[in-house]
C-alpha positions in Angstrom: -16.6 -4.8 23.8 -14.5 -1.9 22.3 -11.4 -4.2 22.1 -12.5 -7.2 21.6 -13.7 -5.6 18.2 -10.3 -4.2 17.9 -8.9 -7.8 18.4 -11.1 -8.6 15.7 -10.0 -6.2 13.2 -6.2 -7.0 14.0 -6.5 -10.7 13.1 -8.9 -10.0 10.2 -5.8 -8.1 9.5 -3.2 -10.3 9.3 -5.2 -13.0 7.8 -5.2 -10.5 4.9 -2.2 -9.8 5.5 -1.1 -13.1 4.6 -3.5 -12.9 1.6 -1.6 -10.4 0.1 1.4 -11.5 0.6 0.8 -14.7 -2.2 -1.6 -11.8 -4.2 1.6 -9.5 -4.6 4.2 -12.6 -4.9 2.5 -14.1 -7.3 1.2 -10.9 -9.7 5.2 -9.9 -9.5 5.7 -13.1 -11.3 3.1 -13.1 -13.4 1.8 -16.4 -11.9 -1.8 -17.7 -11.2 -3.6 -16.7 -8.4 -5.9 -19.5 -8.5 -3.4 -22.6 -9.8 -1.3 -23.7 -7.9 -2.7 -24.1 -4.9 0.0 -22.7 -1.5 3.0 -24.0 -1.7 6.7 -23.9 -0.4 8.7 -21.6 -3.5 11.5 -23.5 -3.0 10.8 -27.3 -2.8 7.0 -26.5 -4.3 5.5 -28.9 -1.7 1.7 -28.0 -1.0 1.6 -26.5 2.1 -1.1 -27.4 4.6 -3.2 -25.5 6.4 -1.0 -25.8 9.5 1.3 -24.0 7.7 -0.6 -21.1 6.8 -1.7 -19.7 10.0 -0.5 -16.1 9.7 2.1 -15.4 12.6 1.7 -18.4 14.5 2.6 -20.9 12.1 5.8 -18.9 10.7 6.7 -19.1 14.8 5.8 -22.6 15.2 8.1 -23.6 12.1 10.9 -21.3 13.5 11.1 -19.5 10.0 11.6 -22.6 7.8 10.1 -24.8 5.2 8.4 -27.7 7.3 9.6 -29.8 4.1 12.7 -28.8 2.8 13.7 -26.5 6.0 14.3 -23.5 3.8 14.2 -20.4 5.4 11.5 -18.2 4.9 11.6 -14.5 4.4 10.9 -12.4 7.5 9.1 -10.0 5.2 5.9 -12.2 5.7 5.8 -12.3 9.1 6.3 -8.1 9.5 3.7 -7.7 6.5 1.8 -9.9 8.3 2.2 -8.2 11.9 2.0 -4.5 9.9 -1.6 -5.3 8.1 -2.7 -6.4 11.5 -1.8 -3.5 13.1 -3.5 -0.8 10.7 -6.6 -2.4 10.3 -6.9 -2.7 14.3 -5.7 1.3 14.0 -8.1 1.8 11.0 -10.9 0.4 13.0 -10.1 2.6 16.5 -10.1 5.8 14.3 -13.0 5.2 12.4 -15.4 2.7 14.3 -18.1 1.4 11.3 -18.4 4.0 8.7 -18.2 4.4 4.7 -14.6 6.1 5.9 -13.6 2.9 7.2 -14.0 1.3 4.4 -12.0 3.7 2.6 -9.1 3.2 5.0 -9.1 -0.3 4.9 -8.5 -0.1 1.3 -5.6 2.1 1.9 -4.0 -0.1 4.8 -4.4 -3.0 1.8 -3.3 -1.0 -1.1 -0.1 0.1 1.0 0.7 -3.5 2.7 0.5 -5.0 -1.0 2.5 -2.2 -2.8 5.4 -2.2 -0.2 5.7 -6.1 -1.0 5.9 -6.2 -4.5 7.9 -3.0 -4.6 10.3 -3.7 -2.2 10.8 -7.4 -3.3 10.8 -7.0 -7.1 10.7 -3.0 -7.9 7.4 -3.3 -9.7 3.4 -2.6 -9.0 1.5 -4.6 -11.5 -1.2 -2.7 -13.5 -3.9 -4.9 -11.7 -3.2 -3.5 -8.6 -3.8 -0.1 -9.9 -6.6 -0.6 -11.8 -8.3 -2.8 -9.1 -7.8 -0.5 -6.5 -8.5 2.4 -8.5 -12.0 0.6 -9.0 -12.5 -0.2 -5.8 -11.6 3.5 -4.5 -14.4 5.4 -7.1 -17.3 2.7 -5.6 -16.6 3.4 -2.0 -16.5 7.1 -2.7 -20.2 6.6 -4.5 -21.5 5.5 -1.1 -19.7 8.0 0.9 -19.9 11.2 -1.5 -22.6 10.1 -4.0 -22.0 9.4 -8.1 -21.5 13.1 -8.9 -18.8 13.7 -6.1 -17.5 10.0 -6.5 -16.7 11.6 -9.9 -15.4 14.7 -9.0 -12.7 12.1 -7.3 -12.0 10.7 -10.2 -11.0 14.2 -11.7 -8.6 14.8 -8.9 -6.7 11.3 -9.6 -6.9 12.4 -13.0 -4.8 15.7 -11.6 -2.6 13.9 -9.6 -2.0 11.1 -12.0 -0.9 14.0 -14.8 1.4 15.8 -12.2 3.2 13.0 -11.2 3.7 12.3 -15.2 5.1 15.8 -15.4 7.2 15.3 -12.4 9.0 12.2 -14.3 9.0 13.9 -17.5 10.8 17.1 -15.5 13.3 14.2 -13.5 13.7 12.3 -16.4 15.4 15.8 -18.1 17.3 16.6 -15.3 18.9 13.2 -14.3 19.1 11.8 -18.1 17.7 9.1 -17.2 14.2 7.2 -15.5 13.0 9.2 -12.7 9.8 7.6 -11.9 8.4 3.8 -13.0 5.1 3.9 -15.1 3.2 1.7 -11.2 4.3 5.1 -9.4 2.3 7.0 -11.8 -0.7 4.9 -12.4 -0.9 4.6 -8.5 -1.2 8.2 -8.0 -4.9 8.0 -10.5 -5.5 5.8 -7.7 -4.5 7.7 -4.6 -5.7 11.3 -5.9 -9.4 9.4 -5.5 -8.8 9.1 -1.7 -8.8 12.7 -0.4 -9.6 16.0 -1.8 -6.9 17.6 -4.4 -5.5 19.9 -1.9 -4.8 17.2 0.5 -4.0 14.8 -2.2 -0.6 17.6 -3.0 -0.1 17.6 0.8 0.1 13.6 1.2 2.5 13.6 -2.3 4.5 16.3 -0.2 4.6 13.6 2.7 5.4 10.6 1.1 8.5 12.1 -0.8 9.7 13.6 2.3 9.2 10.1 3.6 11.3 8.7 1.6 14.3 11.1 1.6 16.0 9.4 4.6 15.6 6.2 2.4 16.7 7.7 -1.0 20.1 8.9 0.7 20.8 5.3 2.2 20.0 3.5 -0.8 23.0 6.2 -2.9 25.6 6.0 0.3 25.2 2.3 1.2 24.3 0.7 -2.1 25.0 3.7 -5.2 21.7 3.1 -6.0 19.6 6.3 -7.1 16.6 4.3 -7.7 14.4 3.3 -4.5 10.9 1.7 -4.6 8.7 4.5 -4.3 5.2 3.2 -4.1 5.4 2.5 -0.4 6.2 6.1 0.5 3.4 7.4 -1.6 0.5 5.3 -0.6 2.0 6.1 3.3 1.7 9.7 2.9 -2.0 9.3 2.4 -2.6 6.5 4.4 -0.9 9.4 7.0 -2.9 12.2 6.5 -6.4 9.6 6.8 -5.6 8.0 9.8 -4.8 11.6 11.3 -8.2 13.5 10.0 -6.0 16.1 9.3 -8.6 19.1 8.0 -7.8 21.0 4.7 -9.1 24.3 6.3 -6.3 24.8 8.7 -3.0 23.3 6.9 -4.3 26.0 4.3 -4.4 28.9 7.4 -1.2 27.3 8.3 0.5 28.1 5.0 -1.4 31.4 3.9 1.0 34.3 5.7 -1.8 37.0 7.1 
């Protein structure tokens, strides 16, 4: 019974998966969600429902346009595969709970953020905010209004850290350090975890993204990387592990 729930959650994944992949397309264009309806980018033939299975029909089609035979970016199919997999991982550490919940969110957040930030450098303000939103009413059943509010202070911390951070970089370099989505989405993260766990998962993502930093400068002399995806990984991270506050703390305190 056990994983045939999993199973459940996996493809509950990926059909969201493939929800967000047209959410994040189209806010990164500034386009309707609603109008129009699926179609091919390219050719702008409506697309069936055939050809919106997630996975199977992207297989089935061999990775092309069933109309114009365009090729289709891979990115759906791993975003696809990737959403998937954490919500089947999200379920498996947290069975049915308010901290489910949370995590879902997280897993969505992240699979939408890497997809507009890796394909067009950007993470629209109605991400942010809707997430943000979404984040503080969860924590309300988890925590309670007073403590869901207490959250809100701590994303409130994070969110003016990380503006000091890019004030700091933008001195330093002499030049943009951090885009205004990185910012706005740490409001949004802070609310996920407590403060001291919030400045552990910041820790994480940027170390996260070092490797990717120094490929982007030797491969492409690019200083600027799309950062989002390492930040909402750092806390997805320390969630999924349970790690407890109490002992990174006796970790770092030298007795």
């Amino acid at each position: 019974m056990e994983y045939a729930i999993i199973i459940i959650f996996f493809l509950l994944g990926i059909i969201m998966g493939s929800f967000y992949n047209v959410v994040s397309f189209r806010l990164a264009r500034e386009e309707s969600l609603i109008y129009p309806s699926s179609h091919c980018d390219n050719c702008r033939a409506k697309l069936k429902a055939s050809d919106l299975i997630p996975i199977f029909s992207y297989l089935f089609l061999k990775g092309k346009c069933r109309y114009c035979h365009k090729k289709i970016s891979i990115f759906n199919l791993i975003s696809e595969i990737f959403s998937g997999t954490l919500f089947a991982v999200s379920y498996y550490s947290f069975g049915f709970s308010y901290e489910l919940l949370l995590v879902l969110a997280l897993s969505s957040l992240f699979v939408i953020v890497m997809s507009t930030d890796l394909n067009f450098y950007i993470i629209p303000d109605e991400i942010n905010i809707f997430f943000a939103i979404l984040f503080f009413i969860i924590n309300i059943f988890t925590h309670g209004f007073v403590k869901a509010l207490e959250y809100g202070v701590y994303g409130l911390i994070m969110f003016i850290l990380m503006y000091l951070l890019m004030l700091i970089g933008n001195f330093l370099l002499k030049e943009e350090s951090l885009g205004g989505g990185d910012i706005k989405l740490l409001f949004a993260l802070g609310m996920t975890l407590p403060i001291v766990m919030s400045f552990i998962s910041l820790t994480l993502g940027a170390l996260l993204a070092l490797p990717a930093s120094a490929y982007y400068y030797f491969k492409h002399k690019d200083k600027a990387i799309p950062f989002g995806p390492f930040l909402v990984a750092g806390f997805l991270i320390i969630l999924l592990l349970k790690i407890d506050p109490s002992k990174i703390l006796d970790f770092l305190i030298i007795k």
